[in-house]
MISE-144688 format. One line per field, with one value per residue: residue number from 1; residue in one letter; x, y, z of N, C-alpha, C in turn. Coordinates in steps of 0.001 Angstrom, whole numbers, plus 500000, padded with zeros to 6 digits. Atoms other than C-alpha are relative to their C-alpha. Layout:
num	[NUM ...];
residuo	[A ...];
nu	[X ...];
nv	[Y ...];
nw	[Z ...];
cau	[X ...];
cav	[Y ...];
caw	[Z ...];
cu	[X ...];
cv	[Y ...];
cw	[Z ...];
//
This chain:
num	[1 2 3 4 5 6 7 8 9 10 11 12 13 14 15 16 17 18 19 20 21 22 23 24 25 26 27 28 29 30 31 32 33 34 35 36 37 38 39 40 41 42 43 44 45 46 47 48 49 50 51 52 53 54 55 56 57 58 59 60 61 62 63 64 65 66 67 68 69 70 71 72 73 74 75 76 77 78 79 80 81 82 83 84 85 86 87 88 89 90 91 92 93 94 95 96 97 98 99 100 101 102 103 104 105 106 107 108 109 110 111 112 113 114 115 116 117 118 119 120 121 122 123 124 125 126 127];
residuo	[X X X X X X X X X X X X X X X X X X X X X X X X X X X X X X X X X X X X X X X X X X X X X X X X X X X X X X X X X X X X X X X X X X X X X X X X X X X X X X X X X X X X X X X X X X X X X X X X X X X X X X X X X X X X X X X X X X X X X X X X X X X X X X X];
nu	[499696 500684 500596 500624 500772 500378 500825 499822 499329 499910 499067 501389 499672 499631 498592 499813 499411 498691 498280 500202 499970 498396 498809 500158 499221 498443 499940 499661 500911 500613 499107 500408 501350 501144 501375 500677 501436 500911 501070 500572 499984 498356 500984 500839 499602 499313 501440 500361 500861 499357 498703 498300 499864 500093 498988 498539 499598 499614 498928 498234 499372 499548 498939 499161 500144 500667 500691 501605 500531 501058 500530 499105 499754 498827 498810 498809 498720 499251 499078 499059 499099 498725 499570 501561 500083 499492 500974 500632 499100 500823 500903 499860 499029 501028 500888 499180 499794 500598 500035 498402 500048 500976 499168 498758 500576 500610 498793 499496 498691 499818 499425 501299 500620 499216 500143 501498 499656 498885 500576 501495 499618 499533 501160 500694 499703 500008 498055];
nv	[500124 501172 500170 501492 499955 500753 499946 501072 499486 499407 498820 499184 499799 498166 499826 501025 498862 499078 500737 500251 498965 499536 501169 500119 499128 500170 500340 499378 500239 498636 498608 499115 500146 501257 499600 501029 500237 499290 500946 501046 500462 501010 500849 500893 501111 500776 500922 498779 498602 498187 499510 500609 499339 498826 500242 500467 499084 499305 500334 499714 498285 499564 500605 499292 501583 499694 498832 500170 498738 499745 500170 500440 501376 500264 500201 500579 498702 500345 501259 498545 500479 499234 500551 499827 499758 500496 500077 501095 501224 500427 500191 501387 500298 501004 501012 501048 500325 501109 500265 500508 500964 501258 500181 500272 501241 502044 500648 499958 498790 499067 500278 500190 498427 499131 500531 499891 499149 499944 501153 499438 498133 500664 500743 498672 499200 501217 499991];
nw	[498584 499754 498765 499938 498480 499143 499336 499389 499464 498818 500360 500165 501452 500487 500087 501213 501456 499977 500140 501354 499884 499487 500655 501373 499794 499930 500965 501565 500901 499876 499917 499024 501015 500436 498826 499755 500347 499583 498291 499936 500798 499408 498773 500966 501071 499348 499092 498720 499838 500543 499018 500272 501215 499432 499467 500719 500471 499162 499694 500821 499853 499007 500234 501356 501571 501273 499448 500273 500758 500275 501429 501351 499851 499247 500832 499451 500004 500619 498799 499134 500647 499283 498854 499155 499382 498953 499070 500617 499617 499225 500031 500456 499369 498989 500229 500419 498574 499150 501576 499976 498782 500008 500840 498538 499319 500589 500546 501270 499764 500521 501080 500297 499866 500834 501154 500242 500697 501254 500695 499879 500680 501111 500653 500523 500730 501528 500219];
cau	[394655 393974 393264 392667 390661 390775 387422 388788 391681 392781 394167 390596 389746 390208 393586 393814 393313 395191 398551 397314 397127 400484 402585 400656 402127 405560 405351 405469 402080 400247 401720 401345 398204 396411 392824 391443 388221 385190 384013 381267 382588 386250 383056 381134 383841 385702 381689 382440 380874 381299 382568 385190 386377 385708 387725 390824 390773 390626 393335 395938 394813 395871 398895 399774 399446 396631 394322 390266 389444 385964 383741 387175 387855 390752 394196 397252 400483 403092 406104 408798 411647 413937 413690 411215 410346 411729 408102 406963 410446 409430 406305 407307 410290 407373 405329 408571 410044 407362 406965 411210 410949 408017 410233 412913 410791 409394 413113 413610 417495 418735 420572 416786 415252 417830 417377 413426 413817 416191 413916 410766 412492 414322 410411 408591 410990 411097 414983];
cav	[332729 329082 328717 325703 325579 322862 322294 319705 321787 322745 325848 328216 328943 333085 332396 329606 332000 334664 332521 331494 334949 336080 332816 333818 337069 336245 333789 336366 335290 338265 341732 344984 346439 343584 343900 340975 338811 340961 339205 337787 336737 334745 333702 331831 330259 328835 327801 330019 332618 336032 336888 334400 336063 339662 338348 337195 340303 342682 340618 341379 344961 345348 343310 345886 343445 344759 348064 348119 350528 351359 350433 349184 346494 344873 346044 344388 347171 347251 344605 346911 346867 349050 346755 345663 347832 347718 347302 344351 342694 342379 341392 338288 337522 336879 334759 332969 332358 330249 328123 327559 326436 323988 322907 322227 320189 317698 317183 318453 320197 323131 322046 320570 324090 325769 323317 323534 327119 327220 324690 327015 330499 327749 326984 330719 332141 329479 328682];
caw	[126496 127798 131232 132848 136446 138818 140507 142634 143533 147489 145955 145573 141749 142410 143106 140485 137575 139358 139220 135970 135036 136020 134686 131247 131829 132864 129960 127400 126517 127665 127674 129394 127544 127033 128079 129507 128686 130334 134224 132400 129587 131042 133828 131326 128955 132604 133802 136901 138809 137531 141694 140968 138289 139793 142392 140903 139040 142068 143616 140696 140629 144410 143354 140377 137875 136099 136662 136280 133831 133638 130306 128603 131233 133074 131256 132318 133287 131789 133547 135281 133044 135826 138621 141652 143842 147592 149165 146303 146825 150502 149932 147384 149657 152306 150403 149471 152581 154501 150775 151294 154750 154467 151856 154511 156316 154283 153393 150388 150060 149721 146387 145790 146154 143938 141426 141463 141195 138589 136807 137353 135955 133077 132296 132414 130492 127645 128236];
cu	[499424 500483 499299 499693 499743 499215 500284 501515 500103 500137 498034 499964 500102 501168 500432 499991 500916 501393 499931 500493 501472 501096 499304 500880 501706 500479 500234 498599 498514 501070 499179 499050 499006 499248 499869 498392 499298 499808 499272 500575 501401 499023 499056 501182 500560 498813 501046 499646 500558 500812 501036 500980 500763 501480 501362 500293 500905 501193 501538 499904 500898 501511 500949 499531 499559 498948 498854 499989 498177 499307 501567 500643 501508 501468 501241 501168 500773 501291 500998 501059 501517 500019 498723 500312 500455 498459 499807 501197 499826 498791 500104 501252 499064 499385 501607 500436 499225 499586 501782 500305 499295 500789 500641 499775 499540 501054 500505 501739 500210 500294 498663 499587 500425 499572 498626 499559 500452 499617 498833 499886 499900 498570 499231 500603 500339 501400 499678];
cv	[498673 500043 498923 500002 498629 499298 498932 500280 500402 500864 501250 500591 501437 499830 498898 500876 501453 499888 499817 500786 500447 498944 500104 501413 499976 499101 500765 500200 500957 501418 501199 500978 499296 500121 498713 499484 501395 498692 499343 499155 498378 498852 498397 499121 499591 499297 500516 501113 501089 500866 499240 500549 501471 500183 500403 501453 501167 499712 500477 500913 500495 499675 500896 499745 500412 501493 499429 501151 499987 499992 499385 498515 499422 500299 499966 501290 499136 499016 500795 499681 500317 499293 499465 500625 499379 499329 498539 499097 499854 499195 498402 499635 499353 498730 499149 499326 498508 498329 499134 499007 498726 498957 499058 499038 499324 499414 500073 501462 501314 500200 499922 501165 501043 499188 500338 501267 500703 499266 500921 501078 499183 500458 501102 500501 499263 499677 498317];
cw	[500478 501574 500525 501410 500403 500912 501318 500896 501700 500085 499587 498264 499830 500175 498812 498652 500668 499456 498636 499062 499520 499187 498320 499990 499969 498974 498556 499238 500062 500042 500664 498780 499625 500960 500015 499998 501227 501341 499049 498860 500247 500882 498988 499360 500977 500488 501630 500663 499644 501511 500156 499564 500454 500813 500030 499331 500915 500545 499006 499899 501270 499915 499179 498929 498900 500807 499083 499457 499553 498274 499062 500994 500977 498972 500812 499802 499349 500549 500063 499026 501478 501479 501069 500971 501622 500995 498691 500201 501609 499988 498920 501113 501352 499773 500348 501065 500801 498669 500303 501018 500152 498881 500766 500770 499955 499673 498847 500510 499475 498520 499087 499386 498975 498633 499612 499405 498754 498987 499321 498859 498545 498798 499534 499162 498832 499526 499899];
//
């Protein structure tokens, strides 16, 4: 799992390995089962705090993502094969949204947007 943290980033480093996280995930390069390093142990080999860490974790449990299992550790669910849910497609459709627009108004096009998109998926899914 390589993981690379930004300290210099605008972006906060619990959400920095979250996304991280997730695009190793949607990469293929984690799977649903896979336990993840231990808090201190992911804390130490990134040289960040163990509530960084903690963090980021909690965040992708509330997310789904992954569940906290007691003594065995963070294990990642399994990835929906039958569809997304009507409340989580809301809920990315939000993020996305204000992300599209700001978009819009630095001037980038619609055509832009589709392409970037269509660039992004191209790239996670190793097309």
């Amino acid at each position: 799992m390589f993981i690379q943290i930004e300290p210099s980033s605008d972006i906060p480093i619990y959400t920095q390995l979250a996304n991280q996280i997730i695009e190793l995930i949607a990469r293929g390069q984690l799977n649903g089962g896979d336990t993840l390093p231990s808090v201190r142990a992911l804390a130490s080999d990134l040289s960040v705090n163990m509530h960084t860490v903690n963090k980021s974790y909690h965040e992708l449990e509330q997310k789904g993502i992954l569940r906290i299992v007691p003594k065995s550790g963070a294990v990642i669910n399994p990835i929906v094969q039958e569809g997304i849910t009507h409340e989580n497609s809301r809920k990315i459709i939000g993020q996305l949204k204000p992300i599209i627009a700001e978009a819009l108004v630095l001037g980038m096009s619609p055509d832009e947007i589709r392409q970037h998109a269509s660039s992004i998926l191209n790239d996670l899914k190793g097309e």
